[in-house]
C-alpha positions as CSV (number, residue, x, y, z in Angstrom):
1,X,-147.9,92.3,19.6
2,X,-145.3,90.7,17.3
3,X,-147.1,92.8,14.1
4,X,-146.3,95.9,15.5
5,X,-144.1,98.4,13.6
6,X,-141.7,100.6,15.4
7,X,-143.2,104.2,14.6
8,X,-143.3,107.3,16.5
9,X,-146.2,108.5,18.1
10,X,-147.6,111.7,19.5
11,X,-149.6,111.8,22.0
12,X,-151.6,115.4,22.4
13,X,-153.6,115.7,25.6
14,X,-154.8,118.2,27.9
15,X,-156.0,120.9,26.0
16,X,-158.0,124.2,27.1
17,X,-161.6,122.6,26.7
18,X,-163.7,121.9,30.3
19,X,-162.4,118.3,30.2
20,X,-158.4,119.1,30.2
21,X,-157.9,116.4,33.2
22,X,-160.2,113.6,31.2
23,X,-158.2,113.9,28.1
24,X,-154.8,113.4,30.9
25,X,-156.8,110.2,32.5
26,X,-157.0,109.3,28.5
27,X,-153.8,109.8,27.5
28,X,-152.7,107.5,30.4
29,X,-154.3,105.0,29.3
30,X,-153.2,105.4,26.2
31,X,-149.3,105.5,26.5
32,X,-149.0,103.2,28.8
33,X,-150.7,100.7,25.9
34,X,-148.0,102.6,23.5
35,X,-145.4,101.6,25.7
36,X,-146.4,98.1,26.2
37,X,-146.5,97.5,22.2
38,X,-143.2,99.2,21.8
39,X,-144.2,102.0,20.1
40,X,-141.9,105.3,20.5
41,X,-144.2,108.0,22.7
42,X,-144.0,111.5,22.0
43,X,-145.9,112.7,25.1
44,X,-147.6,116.2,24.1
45,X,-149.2,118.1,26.6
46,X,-151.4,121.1,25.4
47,X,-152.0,123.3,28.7
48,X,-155.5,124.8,29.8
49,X,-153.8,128.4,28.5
50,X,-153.1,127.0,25.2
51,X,-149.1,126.4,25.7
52,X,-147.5,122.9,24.3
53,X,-144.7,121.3,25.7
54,X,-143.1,118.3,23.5
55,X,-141.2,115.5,25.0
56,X,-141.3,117.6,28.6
57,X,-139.4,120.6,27.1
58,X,-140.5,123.5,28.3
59,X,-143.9,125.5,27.7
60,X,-144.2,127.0,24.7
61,X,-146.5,129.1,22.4
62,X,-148.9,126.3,20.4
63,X,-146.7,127.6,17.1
64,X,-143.2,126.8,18.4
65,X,-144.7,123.8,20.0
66,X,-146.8,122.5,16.8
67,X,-142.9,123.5,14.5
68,X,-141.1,120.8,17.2
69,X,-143.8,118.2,17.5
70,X,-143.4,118.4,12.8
71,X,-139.7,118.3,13.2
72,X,-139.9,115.5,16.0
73,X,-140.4,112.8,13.0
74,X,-143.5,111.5,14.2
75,X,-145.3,108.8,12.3
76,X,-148.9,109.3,13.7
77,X,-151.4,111.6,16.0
78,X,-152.9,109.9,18.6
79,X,-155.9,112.1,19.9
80,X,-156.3,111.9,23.4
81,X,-158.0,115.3,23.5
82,X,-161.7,115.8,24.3
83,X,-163.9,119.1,24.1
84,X,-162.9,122.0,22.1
85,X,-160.2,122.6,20.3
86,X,-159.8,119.2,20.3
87,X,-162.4,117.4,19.2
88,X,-164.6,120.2,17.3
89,X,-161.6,119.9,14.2
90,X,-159.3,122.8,14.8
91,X,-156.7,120.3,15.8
92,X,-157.6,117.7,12.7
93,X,-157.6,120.1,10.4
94,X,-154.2,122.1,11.1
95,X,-152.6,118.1,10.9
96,X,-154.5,118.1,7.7
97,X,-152.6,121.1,6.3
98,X,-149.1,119.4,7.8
99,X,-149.6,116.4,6.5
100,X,-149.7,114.3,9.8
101,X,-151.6,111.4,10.1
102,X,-154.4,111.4,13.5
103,X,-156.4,108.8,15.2
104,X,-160.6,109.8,14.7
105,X,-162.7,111.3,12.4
106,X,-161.3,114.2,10.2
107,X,-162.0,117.9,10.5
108,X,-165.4,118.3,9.1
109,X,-166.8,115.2,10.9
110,X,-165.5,116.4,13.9
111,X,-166.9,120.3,13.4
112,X,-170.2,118.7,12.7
113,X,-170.7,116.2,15.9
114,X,-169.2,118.5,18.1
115,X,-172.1,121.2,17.3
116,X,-175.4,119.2,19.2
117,X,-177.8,120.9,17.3
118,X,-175.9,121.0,14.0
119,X,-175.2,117.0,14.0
120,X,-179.3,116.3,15.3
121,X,-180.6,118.1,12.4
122,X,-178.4,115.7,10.4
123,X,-179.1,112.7,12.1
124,X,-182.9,113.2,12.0
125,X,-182.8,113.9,8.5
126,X,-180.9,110.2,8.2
127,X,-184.2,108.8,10.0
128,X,-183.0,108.7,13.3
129,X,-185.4,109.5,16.2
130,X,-184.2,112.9,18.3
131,X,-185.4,114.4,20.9
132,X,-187.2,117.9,19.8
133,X,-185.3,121.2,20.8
134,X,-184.5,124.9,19.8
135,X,-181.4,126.8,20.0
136,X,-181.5,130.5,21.5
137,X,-178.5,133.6,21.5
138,X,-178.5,136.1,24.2
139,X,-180.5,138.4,22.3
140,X,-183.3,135.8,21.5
141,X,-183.6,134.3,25.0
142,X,-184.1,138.3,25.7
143,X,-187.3,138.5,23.9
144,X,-188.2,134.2,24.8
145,X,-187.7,135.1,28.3
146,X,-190.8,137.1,29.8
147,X,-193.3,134.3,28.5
148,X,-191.8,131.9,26.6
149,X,-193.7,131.8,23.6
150,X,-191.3,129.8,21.5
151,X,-190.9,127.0,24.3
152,X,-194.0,126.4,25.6
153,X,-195.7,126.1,21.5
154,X,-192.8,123.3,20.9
155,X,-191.5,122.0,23.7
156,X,-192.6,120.7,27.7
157,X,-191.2,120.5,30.9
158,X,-189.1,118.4,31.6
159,X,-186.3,120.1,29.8
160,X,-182.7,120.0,29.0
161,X,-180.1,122.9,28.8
162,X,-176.6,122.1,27.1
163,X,-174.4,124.2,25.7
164,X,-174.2,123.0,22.2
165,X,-170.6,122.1,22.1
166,X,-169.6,121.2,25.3
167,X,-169.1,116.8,26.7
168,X,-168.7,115.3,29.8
169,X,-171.7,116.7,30.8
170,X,-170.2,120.1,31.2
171,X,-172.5,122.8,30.8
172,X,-175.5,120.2,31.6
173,X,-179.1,121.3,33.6
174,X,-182.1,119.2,33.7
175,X,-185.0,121.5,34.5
176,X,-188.3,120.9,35.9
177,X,-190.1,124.5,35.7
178,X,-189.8,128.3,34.1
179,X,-187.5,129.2,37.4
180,X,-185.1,126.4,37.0
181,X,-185.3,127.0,32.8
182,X,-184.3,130.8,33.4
183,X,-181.4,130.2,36.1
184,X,-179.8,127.4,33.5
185,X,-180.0,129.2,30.2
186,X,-178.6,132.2,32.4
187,X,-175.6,130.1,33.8
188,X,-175.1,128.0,30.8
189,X,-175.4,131.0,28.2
190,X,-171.7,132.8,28.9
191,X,-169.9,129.6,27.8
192,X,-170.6,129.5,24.1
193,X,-173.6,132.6,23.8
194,X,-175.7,130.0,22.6
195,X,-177.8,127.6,24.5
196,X,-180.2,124.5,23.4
197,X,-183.2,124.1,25.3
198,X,-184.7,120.1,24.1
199,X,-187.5,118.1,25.7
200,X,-186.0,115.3,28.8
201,X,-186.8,112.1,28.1
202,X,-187.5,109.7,30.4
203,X,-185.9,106.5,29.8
204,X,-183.1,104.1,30.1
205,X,-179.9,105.4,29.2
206,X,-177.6,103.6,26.8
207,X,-174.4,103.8,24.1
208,X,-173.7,102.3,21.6
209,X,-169.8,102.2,20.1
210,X,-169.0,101.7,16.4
211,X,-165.8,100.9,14.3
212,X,-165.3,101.9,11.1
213,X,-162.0,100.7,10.3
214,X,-160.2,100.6,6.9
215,X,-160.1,97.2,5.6
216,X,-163.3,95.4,7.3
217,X,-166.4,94.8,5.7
218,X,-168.6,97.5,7.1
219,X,-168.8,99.3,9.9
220,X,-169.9,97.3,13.1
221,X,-172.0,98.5,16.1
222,X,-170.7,96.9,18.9
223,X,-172.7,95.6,21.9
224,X,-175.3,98.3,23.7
225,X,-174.2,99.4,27.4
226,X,-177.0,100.1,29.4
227,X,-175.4,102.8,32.0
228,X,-177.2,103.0,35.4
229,X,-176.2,105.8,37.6
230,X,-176.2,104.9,41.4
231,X,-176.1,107.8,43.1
232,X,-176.5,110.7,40.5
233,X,-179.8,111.8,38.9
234,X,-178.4,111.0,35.2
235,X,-175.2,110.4,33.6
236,X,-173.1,113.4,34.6
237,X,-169.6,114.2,35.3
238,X,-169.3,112.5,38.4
239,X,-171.1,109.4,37.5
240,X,-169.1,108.8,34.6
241,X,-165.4,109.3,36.1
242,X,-165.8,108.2,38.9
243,X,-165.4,104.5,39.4
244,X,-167.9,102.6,41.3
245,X,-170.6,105.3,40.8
246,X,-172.3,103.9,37.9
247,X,-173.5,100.7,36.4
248,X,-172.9,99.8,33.3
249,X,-173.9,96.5,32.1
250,X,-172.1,94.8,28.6
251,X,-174.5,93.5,26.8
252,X,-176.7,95.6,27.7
253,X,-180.2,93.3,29.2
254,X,-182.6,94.4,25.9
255,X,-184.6,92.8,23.3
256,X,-182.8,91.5,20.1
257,X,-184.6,94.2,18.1
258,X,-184.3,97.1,20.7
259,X,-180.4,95.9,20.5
260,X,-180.5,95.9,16.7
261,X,-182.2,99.5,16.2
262,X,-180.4,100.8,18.6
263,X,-177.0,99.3,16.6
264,X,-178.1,101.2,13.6
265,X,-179.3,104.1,14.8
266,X,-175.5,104.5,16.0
267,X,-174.1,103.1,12.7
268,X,-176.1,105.9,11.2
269,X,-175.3,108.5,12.8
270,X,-171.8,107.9,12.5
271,X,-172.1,107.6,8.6
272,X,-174.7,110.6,8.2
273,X,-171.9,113.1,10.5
274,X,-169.1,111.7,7.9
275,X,-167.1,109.7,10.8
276,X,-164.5,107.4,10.6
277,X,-162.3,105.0,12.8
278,X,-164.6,104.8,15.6
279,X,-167.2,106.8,17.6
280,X,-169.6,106.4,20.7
281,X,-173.4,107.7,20.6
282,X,-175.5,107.8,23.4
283,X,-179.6,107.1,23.8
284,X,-182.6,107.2,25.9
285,X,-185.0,104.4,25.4
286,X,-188.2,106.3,25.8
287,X,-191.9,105.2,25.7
288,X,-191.5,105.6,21.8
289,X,-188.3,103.6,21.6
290,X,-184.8,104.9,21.1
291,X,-183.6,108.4,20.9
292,X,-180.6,109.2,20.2
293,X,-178.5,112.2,22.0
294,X,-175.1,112.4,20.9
295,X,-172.3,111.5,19.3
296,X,-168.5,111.3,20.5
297,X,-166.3,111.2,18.1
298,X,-162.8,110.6,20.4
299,X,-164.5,108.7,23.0
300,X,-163.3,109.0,25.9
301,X,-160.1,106.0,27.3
302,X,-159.9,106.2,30.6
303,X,-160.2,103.1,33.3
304,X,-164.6,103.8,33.7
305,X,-164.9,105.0,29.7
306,X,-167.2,102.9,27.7
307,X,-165.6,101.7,24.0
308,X,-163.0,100.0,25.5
309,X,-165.7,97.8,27.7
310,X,-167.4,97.6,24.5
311,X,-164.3,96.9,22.5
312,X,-163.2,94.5,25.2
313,X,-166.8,92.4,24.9
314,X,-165.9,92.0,21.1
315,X,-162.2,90.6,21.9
316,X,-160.4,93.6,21.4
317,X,-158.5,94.4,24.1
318,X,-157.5,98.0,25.5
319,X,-153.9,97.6,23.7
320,X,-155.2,96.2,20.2
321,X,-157.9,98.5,20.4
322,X,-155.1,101.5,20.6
323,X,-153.4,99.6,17.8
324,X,-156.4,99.1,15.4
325,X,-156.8,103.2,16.2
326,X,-153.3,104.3,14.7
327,X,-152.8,101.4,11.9
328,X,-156.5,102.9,10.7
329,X,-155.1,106.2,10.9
330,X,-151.9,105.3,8.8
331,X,-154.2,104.2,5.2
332,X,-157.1,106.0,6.1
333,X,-154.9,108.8,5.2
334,X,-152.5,107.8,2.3
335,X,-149.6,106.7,4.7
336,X,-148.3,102.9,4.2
337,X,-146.8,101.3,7.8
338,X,-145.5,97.9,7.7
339,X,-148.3,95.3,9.2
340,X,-151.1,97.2,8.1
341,X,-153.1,94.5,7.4
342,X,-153.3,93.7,10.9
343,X,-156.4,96.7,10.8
344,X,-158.5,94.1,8.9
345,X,-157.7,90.7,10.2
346,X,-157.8,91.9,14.0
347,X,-161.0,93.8,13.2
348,X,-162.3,90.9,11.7
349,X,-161.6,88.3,14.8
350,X,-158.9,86.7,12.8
351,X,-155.3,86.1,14.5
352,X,-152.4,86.3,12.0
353,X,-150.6,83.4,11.6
């Protein structure tokens, strides 16, 4: 790309969060885009224990690592980090305080998608439709337990357990009766000592990606993916990394106005949570129309993920989209890179001249 200025980039990845191998599949894809538009890659690989090691140096303890990767003269932050302590703003805020430009939404934005129940009660508030649900601790699923009073007065089976700040469907049960509730909240309890129970519903699954790039006009939804698992029950772990085992169809086979709600339901969601750059949410298209589940705020990049399909349908390849990502990151916060107007006039559909 002849607009692209030689900078230094870090790329963090790994990380100690449930999904340390899809943030490595990421990355991949990732550098090797770096690589192709001559950037300088400064690989960073955060281990499931917490160690760093810059550049392939050795392991070291996150502070030594976190000193090199400052002194390293990097330009920009590419997150290729998913889960916690990644995504949930510990990481965007410590490059906050050191004055390092990232990729994605900034620390409270991230804090506040990352927590499920936290970013529905904000997102229903901004009119979208969610799915009801209730949150319990180990000492209030104590008390729920023996007869459920609180569940069966607001919610109905089917139900879903998550743990509130957990993606890739990690920490994931669909239940179908007060057995299967009790096993779930029981397995899915130690990882955060919180659980949300919310009501299952039955639908069509979808996502819809946004950008939200300094420089366009407004943010844009781009096209709905309808994502139709072939051999798992719902969109799980193994349906969404592994190629060949779901469907996913860009544009997604809907009415113009289920396409458009659907398109700002996700645009406001992102803007309600405070995200910028970019961001993925998901729905259900239920009997009452859409609901929306979730939000990702560093989607995931790997060979099956969904934005770059979706970026691809809008003309933005996997490359540009990576370039778009760290130019947007460069005067979203107050640092000037030669070309920047490239975020605008490739966002936009126009080539430069």
């Amino acid at each position: 790309m002849s607009d692209t200025p030689s900078l230094r980039i870090a790329v963090l990845k790994g990380g100690m969060s449930l999904e340390h191998e899809i943030s490595l599949l990421s990355a991949q894809g990732v550098e090797a885009a770096l690589e192709s538009l001559g950037y300088d890659i400064v690989p960073v690989l955060i281990t499931r224990t917490g160690e760093w090691q810059v550049e392939g140096r050795k392991k070291e303890p996150a502070l030594d690592g976190l000193k090199r990767l400052k002194k390293s003269g990097v330009d920009c932050v590419f997150l290729a980090l998913h889960g916690a302590n990644g995504e949930d703003g510990r990481i965007q805020g410590m490059l906050d305080l050191l004055n390092m430009p990232y990729t994605g939404s900034g620390c409270s934005a991230s804090a506040l998608a990352m927590d499920k129940p936290l970013a529905k009660t904000v997102v229903a508030a901004a009119g979208v439709q969610v799915a009801p649900h209730l949150c319990f601790t180990p000492s209030l699923w104590q008390k729920e337990k023996r007869k459920l009073p609180t569940i069966s007065k607001a919610l109905s089976f089917p139900m879903v357990v998550k743990a509130p700040c957990q993606g890739s469907s990690c920490g994931l049960a669909i239940v179908a009766n007060e057995k299967e509730l009790a096993q779930a909240i029981e397995e899915i309890m130690p990882m955060e000592q919180r659980v949300m129970v919310e009501n299952f519903v039955k639908g069509r699954e979808f996502t819809c990606a946004v950008l939200d790039l300094i420089g366009s006009n407004a943010m844009e939804a781009l096209a709905v993916t309808e994502i139709r698992p072939i051999t798992s029950a719902f969109f799980d772990y193994h349906a969404k990394y592994t190629p060949g085992a779901t469907e996913e169809i860009t544009p997604a086979p809907l009415r113009a106005a289920v396409t458009k709600a659907i398109g700002v339901m996700a645009c406001a969601a992102h803007a309600a949570l405070g995200c910028s750059s970019w961001s993925r949410s998901d729905f259900i298209l239920g009997p009452d129309g859409p609901v929306w589940l979730e939000v990702n705020t560093l989607p995931g990049l790997t060979p099956t993920s969904l934005f770059p399909q979706a970026a691809a349908y809008r003309g933005i390849d996997y490359s540009k989209l990576i370039h778009l990502l760290i130019l947007d990151a460069l005067v979203r916060r107050g640092h000037s890179t030669p070309g920047s107007d490239a975020a605008s006039s490739t966002a936009s559909g126009k080539k430069k001249a």
